[in-house]
C-alpha positions as CSV (number, residue, x, y, z in Angstrom):
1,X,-142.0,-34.4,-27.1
2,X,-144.0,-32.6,-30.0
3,X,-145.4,-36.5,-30.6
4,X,-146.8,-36.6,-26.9
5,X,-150.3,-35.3,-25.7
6,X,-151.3,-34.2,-22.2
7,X,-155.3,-33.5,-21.9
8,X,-156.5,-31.6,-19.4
9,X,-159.8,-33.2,-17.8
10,X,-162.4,-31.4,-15.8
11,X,-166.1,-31.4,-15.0
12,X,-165.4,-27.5,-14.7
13,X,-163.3,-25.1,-16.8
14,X,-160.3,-27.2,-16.4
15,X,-158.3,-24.1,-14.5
16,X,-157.5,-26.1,-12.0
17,X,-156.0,-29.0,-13.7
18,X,-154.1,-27.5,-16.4
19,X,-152.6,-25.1,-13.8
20,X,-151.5,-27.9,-11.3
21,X,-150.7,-30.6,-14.9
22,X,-148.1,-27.3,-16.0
23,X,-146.3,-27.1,-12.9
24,X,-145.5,-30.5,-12.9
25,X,-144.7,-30.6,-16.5
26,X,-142.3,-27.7,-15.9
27,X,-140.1,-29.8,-13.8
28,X,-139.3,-31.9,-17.2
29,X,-137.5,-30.4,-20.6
30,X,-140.6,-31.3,-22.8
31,X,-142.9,-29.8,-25.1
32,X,-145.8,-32.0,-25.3
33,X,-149.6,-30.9,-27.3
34,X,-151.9,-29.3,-24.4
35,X,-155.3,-30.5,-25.2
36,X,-157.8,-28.7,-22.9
37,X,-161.2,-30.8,-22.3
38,X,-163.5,-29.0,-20.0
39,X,-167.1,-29.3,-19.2
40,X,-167.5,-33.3,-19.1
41,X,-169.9,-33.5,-16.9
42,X,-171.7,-36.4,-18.5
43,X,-170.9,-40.3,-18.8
44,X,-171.5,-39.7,-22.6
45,X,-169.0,-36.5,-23.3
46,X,-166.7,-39.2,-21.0
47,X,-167.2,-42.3,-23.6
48,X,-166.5,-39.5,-26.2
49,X,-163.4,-37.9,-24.6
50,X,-162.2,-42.0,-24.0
51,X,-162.3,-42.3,-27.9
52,X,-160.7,-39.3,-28.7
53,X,-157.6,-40.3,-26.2
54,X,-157.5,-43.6,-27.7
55,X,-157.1,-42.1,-31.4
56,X,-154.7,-40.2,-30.1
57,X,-152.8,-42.8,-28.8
58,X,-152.9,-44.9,-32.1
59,X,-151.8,-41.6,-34.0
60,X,-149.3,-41.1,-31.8
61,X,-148.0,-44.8,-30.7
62,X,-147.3,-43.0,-27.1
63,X,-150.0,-43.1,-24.0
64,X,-151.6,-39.5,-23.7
65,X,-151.1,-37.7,-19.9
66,X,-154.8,-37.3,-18.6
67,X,-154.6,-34.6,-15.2
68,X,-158.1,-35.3,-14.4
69,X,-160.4,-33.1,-12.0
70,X,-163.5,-34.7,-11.8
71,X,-166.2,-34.9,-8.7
72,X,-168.6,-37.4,-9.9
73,X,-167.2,-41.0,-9.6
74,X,-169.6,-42.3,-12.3
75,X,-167.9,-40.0,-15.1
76,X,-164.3,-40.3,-13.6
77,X,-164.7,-44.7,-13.9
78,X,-165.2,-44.2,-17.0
79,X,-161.4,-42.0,-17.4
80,X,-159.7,-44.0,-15.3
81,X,-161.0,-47.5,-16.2
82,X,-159.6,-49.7,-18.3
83,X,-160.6,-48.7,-21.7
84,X,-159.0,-45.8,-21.6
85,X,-155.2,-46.0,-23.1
86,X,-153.9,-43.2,-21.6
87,X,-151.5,-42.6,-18.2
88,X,-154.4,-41.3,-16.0
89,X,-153.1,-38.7,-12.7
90,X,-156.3,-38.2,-11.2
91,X,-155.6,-35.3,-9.2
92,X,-158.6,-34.9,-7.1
93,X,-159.0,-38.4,-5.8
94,X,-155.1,-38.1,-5.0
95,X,-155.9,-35.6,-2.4
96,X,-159.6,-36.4,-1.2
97,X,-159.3,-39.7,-0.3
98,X,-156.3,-38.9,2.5
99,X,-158.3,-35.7,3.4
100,X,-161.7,-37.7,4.0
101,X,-159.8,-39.7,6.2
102,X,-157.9,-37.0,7.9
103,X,-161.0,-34.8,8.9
104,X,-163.3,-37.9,9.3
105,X,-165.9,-36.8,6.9
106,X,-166.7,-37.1,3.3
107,X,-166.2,-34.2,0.6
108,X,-169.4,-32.8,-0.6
109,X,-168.2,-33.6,-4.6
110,X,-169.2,-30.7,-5.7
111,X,-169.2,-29.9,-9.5
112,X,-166.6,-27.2,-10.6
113,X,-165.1,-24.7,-8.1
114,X,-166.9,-22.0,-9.9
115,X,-170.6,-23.3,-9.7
116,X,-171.6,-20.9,-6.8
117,X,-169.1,-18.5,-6.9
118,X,-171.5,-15.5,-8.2
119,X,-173.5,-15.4,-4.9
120,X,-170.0,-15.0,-3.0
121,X,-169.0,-11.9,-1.5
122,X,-165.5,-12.8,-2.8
123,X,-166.5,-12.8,-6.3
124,X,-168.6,-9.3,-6.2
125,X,-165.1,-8.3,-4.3
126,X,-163.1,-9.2,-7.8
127,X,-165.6,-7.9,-10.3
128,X,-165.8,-4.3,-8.8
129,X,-161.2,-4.8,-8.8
130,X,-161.6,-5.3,-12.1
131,X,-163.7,-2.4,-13.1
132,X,-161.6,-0.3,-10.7
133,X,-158.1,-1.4,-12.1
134,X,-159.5,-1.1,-16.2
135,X,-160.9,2.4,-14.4
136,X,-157.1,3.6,-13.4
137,X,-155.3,2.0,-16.3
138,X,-151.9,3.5,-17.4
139,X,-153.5,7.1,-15.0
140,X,-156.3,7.5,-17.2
141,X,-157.7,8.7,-14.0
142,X,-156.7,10.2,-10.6
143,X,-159.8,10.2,-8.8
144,X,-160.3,8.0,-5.7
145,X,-156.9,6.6,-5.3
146,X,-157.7,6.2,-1.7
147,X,-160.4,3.8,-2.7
148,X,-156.7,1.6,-4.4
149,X,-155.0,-1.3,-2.4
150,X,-152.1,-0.6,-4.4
151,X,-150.7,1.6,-7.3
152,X,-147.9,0.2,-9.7
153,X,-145.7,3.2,-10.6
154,X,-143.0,2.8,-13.4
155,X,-142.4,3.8,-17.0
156,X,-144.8,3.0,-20.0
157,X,-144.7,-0.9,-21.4
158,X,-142.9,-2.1,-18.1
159,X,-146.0,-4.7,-17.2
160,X,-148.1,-2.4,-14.7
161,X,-151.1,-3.0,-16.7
162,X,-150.9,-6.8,-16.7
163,X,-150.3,-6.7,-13.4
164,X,-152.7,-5.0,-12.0
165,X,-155.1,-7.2,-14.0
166,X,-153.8,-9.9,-12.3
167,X,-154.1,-8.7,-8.9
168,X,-158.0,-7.5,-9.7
169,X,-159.1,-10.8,-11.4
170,X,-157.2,-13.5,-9.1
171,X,-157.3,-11.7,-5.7
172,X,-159.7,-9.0,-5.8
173,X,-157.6,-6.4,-5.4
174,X,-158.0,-2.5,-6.1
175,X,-155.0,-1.9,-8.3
176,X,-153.7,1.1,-10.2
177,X,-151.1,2.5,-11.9
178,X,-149.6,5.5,-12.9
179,X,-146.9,6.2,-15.4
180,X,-143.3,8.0,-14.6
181,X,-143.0,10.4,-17.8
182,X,-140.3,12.7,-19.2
183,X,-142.1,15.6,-17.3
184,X,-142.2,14.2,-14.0
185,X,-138.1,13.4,-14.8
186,X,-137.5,16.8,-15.2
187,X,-138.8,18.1,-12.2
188,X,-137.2,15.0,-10.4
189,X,-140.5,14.5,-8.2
190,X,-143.5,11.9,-8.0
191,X,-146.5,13.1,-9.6
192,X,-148.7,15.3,-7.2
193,X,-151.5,13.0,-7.5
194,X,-149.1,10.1,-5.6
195,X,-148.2,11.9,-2.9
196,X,-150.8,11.5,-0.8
197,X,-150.6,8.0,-1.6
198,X,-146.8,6.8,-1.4
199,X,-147.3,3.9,1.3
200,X,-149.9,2.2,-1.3
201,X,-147.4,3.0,-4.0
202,X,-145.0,-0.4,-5.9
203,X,-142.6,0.7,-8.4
204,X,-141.6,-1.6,-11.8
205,X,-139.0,-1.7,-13.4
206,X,-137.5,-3.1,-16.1
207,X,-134.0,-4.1,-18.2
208,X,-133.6,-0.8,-20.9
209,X,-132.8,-3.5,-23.5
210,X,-135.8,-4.9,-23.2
211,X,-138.0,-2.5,-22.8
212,X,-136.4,-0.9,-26.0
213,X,-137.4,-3.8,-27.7
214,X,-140.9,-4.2,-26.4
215,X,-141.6,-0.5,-27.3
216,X,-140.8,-0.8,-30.9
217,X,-142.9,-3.8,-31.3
218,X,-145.4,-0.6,-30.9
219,X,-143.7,2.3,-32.1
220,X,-141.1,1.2,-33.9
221,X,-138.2,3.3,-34.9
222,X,-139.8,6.4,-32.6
223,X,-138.0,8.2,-30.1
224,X,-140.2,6.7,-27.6
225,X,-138.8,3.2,-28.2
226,X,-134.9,4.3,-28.7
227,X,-132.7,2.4,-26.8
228,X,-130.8,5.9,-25.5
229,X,-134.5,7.0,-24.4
230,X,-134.9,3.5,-22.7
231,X,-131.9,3.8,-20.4
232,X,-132.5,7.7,-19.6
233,X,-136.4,6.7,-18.1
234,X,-135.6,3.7,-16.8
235,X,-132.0,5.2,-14.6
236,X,-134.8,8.4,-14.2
237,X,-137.8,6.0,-12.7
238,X,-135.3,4.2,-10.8
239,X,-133.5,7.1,-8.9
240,X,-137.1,8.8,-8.3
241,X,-138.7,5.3,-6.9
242,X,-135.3,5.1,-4.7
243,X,-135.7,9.2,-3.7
244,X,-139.3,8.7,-2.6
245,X,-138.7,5.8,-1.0
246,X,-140.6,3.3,-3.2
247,X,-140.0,-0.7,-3.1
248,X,-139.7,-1.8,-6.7
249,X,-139.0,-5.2,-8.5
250,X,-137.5,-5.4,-12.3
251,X,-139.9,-7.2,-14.5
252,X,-137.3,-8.4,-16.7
253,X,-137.2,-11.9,-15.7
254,X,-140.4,-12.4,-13.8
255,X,-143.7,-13.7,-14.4
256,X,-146.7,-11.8,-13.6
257,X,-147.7,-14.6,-10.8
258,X,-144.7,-13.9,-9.3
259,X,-144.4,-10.5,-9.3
260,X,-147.9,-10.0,-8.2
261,X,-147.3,-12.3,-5.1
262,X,-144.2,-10.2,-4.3
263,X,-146.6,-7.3,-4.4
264,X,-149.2,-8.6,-2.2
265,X,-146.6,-10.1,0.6
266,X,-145.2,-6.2,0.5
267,X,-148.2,-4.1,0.1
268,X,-150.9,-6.0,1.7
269,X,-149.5,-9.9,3.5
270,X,-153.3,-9.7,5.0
271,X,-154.3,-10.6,1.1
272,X,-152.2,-13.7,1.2
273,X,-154.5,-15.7,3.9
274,X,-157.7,-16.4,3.0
């Protein structure tokens, strides 16, 4: 559907609704134009956002797909009345409404989910993850891996760093990782510095094919990215993660959400209820 739009709508950064509008678009073989619109927090950006979906819809003879997450009803009326010529899924109200009734009081309608997120404990919690995981990136250091929730193990480019990110930004958590290299192949041992630390320790892995192909994006033609290289470290990781007694995942065919979750349900299932 590269004639179809689907705007994203929030009175925040619009996180939320383009997260919760893909997964529903994912359930349907389409390719539609993603048009982000966050920060309308203002009955004016709303009559401006109302034109701009309507041009659309001329342009494109279709109705646009509006996920909407908006708190105040004033600005959302003006979305979901009937000026606007688009196919309107207001997401909050979908969910409020039922929930109002259910606990017998109203929602507070607060603005954005982010709006007092810096005084949160929470949010200091994910900042000093991220400084810590940028901090032990790809073993640039060794010091106070105690201090880690967990440390991603497995050869370079097979998605530790990503990873790791991941688990700092979204749930605050203290993540490492350390490379497996030629040397520590040859003396067919972890490195000393995760011994200590093998219970906090997830191994990656990933399809030699793959990663050859990923690696000469950065290197190409190198030994580094060989495909005979590829297969020697990745059999190598594999037999050392299985030796020391290391759960591991491939990466091949995952995404980072998922991976990470398997991770946390592994590693630390306390991180999974908030």
């Amino acid at each position: 559907m590269p004639n179809r739009s689907v705007f994203y709508v929030s009175d925040g950064t619009g996180i939320t609704a383009e997260t919760f509008g893909n997964s529903i678009l994912a359930q349907f073989a389409a390719k539609p134009r993603h048009v982000r619109r966050p920060f309308i927090d203002s009955v004016e950006k709303a009559d401006k956002l109302v034109s701009e979906i309507n041009e659309t819809f001329e342009q494109e003879g279709r109705r646009p797909i509006v996920f909407l997450t908006l708190a105040n009803t004033e600005i959302r009326n003006v979305l979901t009345g009937p000026r606007c010529k688009a196919m309107v899924m207001d997401m909050l109200q979908a969910f409020i409404e039922p929930l109002e009734e259910e606990f017998g009081m109203k929602s507070n309608h607060r603005v954005g989910r982010f709006s007092d997120v810096a005084k949160s404990q929470e949010y200091s919690d994910r900042i000093e993850a991220i400084n810590f995981s940028l901090a032990h990136d790809d073993g640039q250091s060794a010091k106070n891996l105690a201090m880690a929730d967990v440390i991603l193990v497995g050869v370079s480019r097979c998605g530790k760093t990503p990873t790791s990110l991941y688990l700092a930004m979204q749930h605050g958590i203290k993540a490492a990782n350390y490379p497996l290299i030629p040397d520590d192949f040859e003396r067919s041992q972890l490195p000393s510095a995760l011994t200590a630390h093998k219970r906090k320790c997830f191994g990656l892995t990933i399809d030699p094919d793959r990663l050859c192909q990923i690696r000469n994006e950065r290197r190409p033609g190198s030994k580094y990215a060989a495909l005979e290289n590829c297969r020697y470290e990745v059999n190598e990781a594999e037999a050392m993660m299985k030796r020391a007694g290391i759960s591991w995942l491939s990466s091949t065919h995952k995404s980072i959400e998922e991976i990470a979750t398997t991770i946390l349900r592994d590693i630390r299932p306390d991180r999974l209820i908030y």
